[in-house]
Residue frames as qw, qx, qy, qz and C-alpha x, y, z in Angstrom:
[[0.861, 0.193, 0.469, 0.026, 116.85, -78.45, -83.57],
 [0.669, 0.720, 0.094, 0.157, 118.34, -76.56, -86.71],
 [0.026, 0.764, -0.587, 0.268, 121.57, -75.50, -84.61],
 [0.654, -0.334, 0.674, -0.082, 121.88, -79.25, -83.82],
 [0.782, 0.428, 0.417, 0.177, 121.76, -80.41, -87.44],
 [0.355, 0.876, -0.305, 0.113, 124.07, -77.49, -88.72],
 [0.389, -0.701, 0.586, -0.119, 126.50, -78.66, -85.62],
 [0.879, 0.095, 0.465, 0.045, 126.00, -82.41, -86.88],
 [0.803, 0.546, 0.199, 0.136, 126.73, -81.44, -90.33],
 [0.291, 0.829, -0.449, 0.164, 129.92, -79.51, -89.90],
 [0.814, -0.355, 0.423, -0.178, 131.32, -82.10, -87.78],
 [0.861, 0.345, 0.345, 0.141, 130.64, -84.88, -90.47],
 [0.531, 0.798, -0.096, 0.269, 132.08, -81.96, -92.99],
 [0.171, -0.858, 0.477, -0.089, 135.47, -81.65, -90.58],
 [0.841, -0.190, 0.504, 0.057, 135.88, -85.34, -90.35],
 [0.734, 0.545, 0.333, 0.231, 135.66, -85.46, -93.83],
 [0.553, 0.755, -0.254, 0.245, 138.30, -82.90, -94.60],
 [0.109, -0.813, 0.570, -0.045, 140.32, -83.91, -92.13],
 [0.862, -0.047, 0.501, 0.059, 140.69, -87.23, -93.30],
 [0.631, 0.741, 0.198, 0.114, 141.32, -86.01, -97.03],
 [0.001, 0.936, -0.334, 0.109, 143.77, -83.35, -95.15],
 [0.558, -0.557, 0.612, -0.060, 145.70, -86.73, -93.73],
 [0.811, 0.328, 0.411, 0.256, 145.46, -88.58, -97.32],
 [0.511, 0.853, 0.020, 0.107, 146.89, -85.83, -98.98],
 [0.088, -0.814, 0.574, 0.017, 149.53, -85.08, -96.76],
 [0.719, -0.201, 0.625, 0.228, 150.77, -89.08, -97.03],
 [0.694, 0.645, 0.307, 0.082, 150.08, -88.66, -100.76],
 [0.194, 0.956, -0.045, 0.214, 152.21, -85.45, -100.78],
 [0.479, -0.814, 0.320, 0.081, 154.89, -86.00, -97.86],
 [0.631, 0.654, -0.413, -0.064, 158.39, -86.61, -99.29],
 [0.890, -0.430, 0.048, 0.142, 159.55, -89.93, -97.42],
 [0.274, -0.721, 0.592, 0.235, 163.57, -90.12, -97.64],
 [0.492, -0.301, 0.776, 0.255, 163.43, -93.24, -99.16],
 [0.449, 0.749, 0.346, -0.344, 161.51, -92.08, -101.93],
 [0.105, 0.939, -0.242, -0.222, 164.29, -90.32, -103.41],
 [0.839, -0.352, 0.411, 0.060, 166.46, -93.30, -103.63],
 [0.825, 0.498, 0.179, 0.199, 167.19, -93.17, -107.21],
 [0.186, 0.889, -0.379, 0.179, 169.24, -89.75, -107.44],
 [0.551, -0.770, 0.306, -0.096, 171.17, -91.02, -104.58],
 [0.867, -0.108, 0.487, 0.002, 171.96, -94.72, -105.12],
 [0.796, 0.588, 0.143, 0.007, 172.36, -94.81, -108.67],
 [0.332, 0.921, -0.195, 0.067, 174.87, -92.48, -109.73],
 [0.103, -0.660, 0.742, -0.067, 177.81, -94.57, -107.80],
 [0.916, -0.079, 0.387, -0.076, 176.37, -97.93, -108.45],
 [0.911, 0.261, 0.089, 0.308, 179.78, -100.14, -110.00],
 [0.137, 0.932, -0.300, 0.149, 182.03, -97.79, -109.30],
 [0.159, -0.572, 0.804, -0.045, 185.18, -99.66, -109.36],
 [0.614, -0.109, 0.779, -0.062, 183.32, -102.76, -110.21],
 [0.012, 0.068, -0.791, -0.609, 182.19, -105.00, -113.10],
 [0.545, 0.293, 0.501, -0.605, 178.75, -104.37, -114.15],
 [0.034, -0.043, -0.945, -0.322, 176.72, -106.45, -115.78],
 [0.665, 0.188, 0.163, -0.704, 172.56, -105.61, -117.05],
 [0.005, -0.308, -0.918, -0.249, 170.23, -108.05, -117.89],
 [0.399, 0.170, -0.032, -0.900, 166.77, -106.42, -119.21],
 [0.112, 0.442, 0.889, -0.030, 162.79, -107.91, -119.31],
 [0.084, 0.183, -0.062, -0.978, 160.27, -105.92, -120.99],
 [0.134, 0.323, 0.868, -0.354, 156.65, -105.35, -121.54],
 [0.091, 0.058, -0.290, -0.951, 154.31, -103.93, -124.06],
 [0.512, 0.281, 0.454, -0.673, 150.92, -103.14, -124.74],
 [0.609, 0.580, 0.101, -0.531, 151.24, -103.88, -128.48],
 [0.642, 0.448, -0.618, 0.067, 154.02, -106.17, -129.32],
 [0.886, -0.276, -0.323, 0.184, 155.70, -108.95, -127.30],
 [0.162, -0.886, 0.395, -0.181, 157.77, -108.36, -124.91],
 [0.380, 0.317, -0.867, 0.057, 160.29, -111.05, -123.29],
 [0.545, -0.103, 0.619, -0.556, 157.75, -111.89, -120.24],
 [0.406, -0.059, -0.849, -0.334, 156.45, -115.79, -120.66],
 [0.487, -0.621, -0.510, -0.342, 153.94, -115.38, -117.86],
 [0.078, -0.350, 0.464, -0.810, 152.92, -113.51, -114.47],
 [0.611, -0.492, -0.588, -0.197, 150.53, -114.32, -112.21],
 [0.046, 0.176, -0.541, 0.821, 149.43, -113.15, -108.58],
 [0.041, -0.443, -0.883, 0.151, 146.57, -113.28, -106.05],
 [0.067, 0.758, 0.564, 0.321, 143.38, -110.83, -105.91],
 [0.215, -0.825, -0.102, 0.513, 145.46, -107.96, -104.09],
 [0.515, -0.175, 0.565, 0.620, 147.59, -107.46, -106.75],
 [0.274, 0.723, -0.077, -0.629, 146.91, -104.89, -109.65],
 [0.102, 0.354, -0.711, -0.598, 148.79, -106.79, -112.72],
 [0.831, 0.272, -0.116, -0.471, 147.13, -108.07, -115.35],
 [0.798, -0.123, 0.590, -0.007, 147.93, -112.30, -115.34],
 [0.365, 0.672, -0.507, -0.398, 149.76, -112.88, -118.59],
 [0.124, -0.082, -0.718, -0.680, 148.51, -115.67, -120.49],
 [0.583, -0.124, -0.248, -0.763, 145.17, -115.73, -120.46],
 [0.884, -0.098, -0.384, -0.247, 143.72, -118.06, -118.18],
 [0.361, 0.350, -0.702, 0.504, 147.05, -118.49, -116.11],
 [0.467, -0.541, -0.676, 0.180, 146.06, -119.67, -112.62],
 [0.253, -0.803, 0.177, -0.509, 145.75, -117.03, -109.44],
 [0.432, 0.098, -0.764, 0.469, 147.34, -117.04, -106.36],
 [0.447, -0.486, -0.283, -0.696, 144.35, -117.72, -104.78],
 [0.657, -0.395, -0.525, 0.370, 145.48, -120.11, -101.55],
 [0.180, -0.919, -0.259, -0.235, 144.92, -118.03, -98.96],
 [0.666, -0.526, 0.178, 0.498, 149.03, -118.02, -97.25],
 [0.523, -0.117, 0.358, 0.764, 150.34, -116.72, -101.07],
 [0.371, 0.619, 0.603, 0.340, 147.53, -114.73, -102.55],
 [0.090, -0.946, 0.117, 0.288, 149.66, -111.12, -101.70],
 [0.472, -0.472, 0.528, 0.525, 152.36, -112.33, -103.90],
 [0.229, 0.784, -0.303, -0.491, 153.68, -112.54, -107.35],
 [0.650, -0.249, 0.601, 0.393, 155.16, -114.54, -109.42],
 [0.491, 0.777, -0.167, -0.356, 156.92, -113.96, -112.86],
 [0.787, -0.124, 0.527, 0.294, 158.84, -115.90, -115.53],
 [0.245, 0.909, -0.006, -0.337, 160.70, -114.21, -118.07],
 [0.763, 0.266, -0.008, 0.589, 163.75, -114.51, -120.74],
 [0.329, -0.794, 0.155, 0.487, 166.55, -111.79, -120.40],
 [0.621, 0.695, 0.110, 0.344, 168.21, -109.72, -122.79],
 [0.615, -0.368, 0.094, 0.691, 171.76, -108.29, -122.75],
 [0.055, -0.639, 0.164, 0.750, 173.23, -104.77, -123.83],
 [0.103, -0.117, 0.785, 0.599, 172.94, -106.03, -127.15],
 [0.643, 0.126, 0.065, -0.752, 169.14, -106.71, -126.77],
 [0.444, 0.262, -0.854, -0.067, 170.11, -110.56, -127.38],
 [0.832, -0.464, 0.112, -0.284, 167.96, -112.99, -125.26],
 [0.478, 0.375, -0.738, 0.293, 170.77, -114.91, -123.31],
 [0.197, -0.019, -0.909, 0.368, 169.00, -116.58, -120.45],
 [0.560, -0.526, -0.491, -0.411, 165.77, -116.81, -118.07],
 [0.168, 0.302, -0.567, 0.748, 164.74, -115.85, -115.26],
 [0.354, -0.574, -0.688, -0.266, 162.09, -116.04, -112.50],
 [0.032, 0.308, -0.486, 0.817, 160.92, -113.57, -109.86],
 [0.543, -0.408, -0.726, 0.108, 159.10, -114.22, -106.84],
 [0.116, -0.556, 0.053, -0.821, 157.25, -111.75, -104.68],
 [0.366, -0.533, -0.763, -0.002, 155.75, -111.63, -101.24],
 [0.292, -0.905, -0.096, -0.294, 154.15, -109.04, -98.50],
 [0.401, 0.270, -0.632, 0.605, 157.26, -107.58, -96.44],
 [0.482, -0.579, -0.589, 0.292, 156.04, -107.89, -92.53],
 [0.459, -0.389, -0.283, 0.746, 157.30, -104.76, -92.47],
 [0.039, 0.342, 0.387, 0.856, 155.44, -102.30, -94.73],
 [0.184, -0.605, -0.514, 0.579, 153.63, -99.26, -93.14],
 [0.138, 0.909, 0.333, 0.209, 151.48, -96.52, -94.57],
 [0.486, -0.767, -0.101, 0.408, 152.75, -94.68, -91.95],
 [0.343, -0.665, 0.371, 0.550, 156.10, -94.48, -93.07],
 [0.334, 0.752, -0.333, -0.461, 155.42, -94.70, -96.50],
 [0.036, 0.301, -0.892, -0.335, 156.81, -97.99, -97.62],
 [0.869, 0.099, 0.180, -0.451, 155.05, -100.69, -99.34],
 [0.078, 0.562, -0.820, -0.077, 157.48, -103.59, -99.62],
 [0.953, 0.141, -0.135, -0.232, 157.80, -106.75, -100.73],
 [0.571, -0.529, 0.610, 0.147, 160.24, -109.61, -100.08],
 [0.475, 0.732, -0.150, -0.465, 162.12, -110.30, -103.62],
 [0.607, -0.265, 0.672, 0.332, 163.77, -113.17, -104.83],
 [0.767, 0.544, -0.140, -0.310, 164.77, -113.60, -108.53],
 [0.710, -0.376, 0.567, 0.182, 166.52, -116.73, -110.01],
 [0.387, 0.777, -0.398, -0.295, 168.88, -116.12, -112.99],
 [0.755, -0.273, 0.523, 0.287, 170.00, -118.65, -115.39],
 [0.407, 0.783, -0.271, -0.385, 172.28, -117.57, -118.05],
 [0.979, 0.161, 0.115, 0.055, 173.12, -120.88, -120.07],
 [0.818, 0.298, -0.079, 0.485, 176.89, -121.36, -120.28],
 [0.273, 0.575, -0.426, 0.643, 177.95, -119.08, -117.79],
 [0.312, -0.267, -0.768, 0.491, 176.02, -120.21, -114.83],
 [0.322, -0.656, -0.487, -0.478, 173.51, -118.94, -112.34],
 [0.125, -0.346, 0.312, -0.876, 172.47, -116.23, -109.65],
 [0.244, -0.734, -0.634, 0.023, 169.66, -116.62, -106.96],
 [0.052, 0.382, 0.036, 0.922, 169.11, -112.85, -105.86],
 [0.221, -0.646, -0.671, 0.289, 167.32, -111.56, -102.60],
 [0.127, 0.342, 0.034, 0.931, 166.10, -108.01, -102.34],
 [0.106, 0.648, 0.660, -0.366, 163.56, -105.85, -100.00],
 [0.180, 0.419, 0.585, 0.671, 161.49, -103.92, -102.73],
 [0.015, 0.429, 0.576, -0.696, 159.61, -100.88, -102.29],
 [0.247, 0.273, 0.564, 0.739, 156.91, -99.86, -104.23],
 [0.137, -0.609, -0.592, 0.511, 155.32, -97.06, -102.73],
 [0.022, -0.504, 0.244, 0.828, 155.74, -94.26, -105.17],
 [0.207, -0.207, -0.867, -0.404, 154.53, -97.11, -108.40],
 [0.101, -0.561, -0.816, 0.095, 151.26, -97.44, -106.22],
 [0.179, -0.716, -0.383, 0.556, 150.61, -93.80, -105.40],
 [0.046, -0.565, 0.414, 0.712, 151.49, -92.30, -108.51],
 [0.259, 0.319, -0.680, -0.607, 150.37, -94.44, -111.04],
 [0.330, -0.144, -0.855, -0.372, 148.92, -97.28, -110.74],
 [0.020, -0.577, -0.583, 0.572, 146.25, -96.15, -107.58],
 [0.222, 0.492, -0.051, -0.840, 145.10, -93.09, -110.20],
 [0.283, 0.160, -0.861, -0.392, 145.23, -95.51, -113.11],
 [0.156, -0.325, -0.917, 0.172, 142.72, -97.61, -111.09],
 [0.030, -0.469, -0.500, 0.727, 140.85, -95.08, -109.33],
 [0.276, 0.510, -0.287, -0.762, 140.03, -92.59, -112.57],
 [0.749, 0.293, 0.594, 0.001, 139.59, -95.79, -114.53],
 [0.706, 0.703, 0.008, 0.085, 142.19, -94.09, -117.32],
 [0.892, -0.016, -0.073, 0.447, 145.46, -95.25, -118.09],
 [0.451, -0.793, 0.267, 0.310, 148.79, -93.84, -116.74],
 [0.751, 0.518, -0.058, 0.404, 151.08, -92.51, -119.64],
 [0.352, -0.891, 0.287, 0.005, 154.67, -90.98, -118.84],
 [0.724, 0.395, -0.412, 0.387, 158.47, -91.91, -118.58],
 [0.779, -0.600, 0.114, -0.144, 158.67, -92.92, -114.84],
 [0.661, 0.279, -0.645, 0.265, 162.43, -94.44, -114.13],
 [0.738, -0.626, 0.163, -0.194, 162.72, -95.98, -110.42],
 [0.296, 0.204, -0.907, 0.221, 165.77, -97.98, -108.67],
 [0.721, -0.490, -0.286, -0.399, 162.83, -100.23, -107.03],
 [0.716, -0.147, -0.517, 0.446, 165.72, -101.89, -104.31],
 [0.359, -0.857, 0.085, -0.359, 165.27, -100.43, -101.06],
 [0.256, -0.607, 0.751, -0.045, 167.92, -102.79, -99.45],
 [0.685, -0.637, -0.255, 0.245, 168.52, -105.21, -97.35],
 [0.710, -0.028, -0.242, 0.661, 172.30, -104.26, -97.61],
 [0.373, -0.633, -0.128, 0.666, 173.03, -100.55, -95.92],
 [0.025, 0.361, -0.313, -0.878, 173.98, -98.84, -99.32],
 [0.558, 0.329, 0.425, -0.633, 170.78, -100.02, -100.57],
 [0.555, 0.398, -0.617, -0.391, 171.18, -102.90, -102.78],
 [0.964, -0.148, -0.027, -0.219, 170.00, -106.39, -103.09],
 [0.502, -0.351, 0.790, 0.000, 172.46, -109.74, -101.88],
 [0.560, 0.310, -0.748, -0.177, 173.85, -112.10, -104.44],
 [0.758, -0.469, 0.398, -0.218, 172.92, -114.92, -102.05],
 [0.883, 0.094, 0.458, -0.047, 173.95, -117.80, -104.44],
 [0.549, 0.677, -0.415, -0.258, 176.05, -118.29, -107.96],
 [0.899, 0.043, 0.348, 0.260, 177.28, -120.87, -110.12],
 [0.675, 0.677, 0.125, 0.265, 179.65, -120.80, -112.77],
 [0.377, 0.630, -0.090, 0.673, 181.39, -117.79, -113.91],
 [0.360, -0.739, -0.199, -0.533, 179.88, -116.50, -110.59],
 [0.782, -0.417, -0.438, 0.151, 180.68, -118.62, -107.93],
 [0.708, -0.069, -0.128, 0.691, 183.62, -117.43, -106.88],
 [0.013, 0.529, 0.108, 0.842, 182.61, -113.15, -107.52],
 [0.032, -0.594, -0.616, 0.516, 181.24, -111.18, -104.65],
 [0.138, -0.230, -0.182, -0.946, 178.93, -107.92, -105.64],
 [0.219, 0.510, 0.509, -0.658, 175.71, -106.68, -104.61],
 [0.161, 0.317, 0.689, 0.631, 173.02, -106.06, -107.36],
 [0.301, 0.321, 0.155, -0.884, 169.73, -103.30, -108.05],
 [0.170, 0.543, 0.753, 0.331, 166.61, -103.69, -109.73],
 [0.196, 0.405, 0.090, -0.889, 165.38, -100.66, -111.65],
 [0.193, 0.514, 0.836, 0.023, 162.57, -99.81, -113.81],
 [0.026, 0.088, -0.130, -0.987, 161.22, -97.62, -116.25],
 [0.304, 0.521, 0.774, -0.191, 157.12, -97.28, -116.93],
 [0.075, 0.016, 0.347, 0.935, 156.13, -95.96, -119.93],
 [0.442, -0.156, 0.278, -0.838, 152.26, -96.73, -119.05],
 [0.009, 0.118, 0.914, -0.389, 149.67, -98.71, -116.95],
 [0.324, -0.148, -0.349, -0.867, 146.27, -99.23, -117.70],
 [0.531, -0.209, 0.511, -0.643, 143.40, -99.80, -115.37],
 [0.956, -0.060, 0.038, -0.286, 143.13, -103.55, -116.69],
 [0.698, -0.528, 0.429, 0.224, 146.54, -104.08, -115.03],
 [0.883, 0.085, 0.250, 0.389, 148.79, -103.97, -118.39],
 [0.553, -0.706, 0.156, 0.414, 152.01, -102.53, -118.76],
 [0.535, 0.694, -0.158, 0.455, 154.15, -100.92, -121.59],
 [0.479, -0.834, 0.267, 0.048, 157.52, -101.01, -118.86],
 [0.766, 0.372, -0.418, 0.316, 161.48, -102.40, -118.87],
 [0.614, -0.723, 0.258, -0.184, 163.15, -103.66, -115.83],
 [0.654, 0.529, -0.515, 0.167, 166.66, -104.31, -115.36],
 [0.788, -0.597, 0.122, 0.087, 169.19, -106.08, -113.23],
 [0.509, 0.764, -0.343, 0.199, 172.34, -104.71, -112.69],
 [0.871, -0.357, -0.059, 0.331, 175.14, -106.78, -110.96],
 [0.187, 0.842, -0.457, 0.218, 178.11, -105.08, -109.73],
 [0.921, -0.262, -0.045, 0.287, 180.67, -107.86, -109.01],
 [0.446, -0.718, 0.328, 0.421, 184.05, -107.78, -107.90],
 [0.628, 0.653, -0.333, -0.262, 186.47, -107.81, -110.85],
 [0.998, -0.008, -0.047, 0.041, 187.69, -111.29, -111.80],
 [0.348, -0.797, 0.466, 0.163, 191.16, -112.23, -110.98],
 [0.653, -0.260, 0.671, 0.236, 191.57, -114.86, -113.24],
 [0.225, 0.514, -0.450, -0.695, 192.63, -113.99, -116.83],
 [0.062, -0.018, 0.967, 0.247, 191.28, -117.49, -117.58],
 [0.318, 0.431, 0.656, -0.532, 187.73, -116.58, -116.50],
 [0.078, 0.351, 0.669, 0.650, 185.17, -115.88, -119.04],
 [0.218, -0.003, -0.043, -0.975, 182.38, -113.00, -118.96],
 [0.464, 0.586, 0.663, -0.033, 178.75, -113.68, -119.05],
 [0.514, 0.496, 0.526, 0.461, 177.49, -112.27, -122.22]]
C-alpha cells in the first residue's frame, strides 16, 4: 500500500513538472517572429516618405485616448468609466479604440479609430497571439487612411501584462515593440484605402509601441505610433499632411 501511494505521488509530482517544464519552455522559446523589431525597423522608409502619427496613455495625466472598450477576454481597463463592454457574444474578443493623433510636433492634427478582433489563426503552439487590425485615420484637410494589419501580441501578453495580472503588481519598464506582424511579406500593414493628399500614394505602414507600465487593473502609462511610408509625391503641387 505505501509503495502504491509513493508511486501515485511521484506520478502526480512528474505530471506536474512536466507541465511547468512545457510552460516554461513556451514562455522561454525564442519564436522568429518575436524578434521582429531589430529586423523590420531599421529599413522601414528607406527611400520613402515617412510620416508618424502618435496616441498616448498615462496613468496620471491625460493622454490623447477619448475611449476604449472591449469584451471580458480582454485585459484593458475600459476608458471612461462606465463605457459599455463588448459583451455580444460574436465581438466580445475584440477591441475597440477612439483616439486623437499627434504629429512630430506633438500637435493634435486628426482622429482616429482602431478596431480589433481574434485572428483565426493564432496558436500557442507557435507562439503567436494575433489579432485582425483595422485603424481609420482622419487627418482634417489632408484627407484619410483606412489601414489593415495582422497584429501580434504575444510577447505584450507573456511578458507583461500575464505577470502584471498573475502577481497582482504592476509592470514597470521601457518595452518598445513594432506590434505588425504582416499581412504584406516584409512585414507591414496595407494602406487599403486613402483620400486626399493620399489617394493617389502607394506605401505600406507599421504600428509600434512603447510601454512604460501596466497595472493589474488593466491601465497603461504607453505611446503608439503609426508610421506610413508612402511613395514620394510626384506632384510639386501636392501638399504634405502635417
Amino acid at each position: 500500500m505505501p509503495s502504491t501511494f509513493i508511486r501515485v505521488l511521484v506520478a502526480i509530482g512528474g505530471f506536474i513538472v512536466g507541465v511547468l517544464l512545457v510552460l516554461s519552455g513556451f514562455y522561454l522559446y525564442p519564436f522568429p517572429h518575436v524578434s521582429r523589431t531589430a529586423r523590420v525597423m531599421p529599413d522601414f522608409g528607406a527611400g520613402k516618405d515617412v510620416e508618424v502619427y502618435a496616441l498616448d496613455g498615462h496613468l496620471d495625466r491625460p493622454g490623447t485616448t477619448v475611449s476604449i472598450t472591449q469584451g471580458s477576454e480582454t485585459p484593458f481597463a475600459p476608458q471612461p468609466s462606465g463605457v459599455q463592454l463588448l459583451s455580444e457574444p460574436a465581438i466580445h474578443g475584440g477591441l475597440a479604440l477612439i483616439t486623437r493623433l499627434r504629429d512630430e510636433r506633438g500637435e493634435i492634427v486628426g482622429i482616429a479609430t482602431e478596431l480589433e478582433s481574434v485572428h483565426e489563426d493564432s496558436r500557442l503552439l507557435t507562439g503567436k497571439l494575433m489579432t485582425h487590425t483595422t485603424w481609420t485615420v482622419v487627418l482634417p484637410g489632408h484627407g484619410g487612411l483606412f489601414l489593415y494589419q495582422v497584429e501580434d501580441n504575444w510577447w505584450l501578453a507573456t511578458r507583461i501584462v500575464g505577470p502584471a495580472l498573475l502577481t497582482g503588481r504592476p509592470w514597470r519598464g521601457q518595452w518598445r515593440n513594432l506590434n505588425t506582424l504582416g499581412p504584406l511579406p516584409n512585414g507591414h500593414g496595407r494602406i487599403v484605402a486613402a483620400t486626399g493628399d493620399y489617394a493617389e500614394r502607394r506605401g505600406t505602414f507599421v504600428e509600434t509601441a512603447e510601454m512604460r507600465e501596466f497595472t493589474p487593473t488593466g491601465k497603461m502609462d504607453f505611446t503608439m505610433e503609426l508610421r506610413l511610408a508612402l511613395e514620394p509625391s510626384m506632384d510639386p503641387n501636392s501638399t504634405s499632411a502635417p
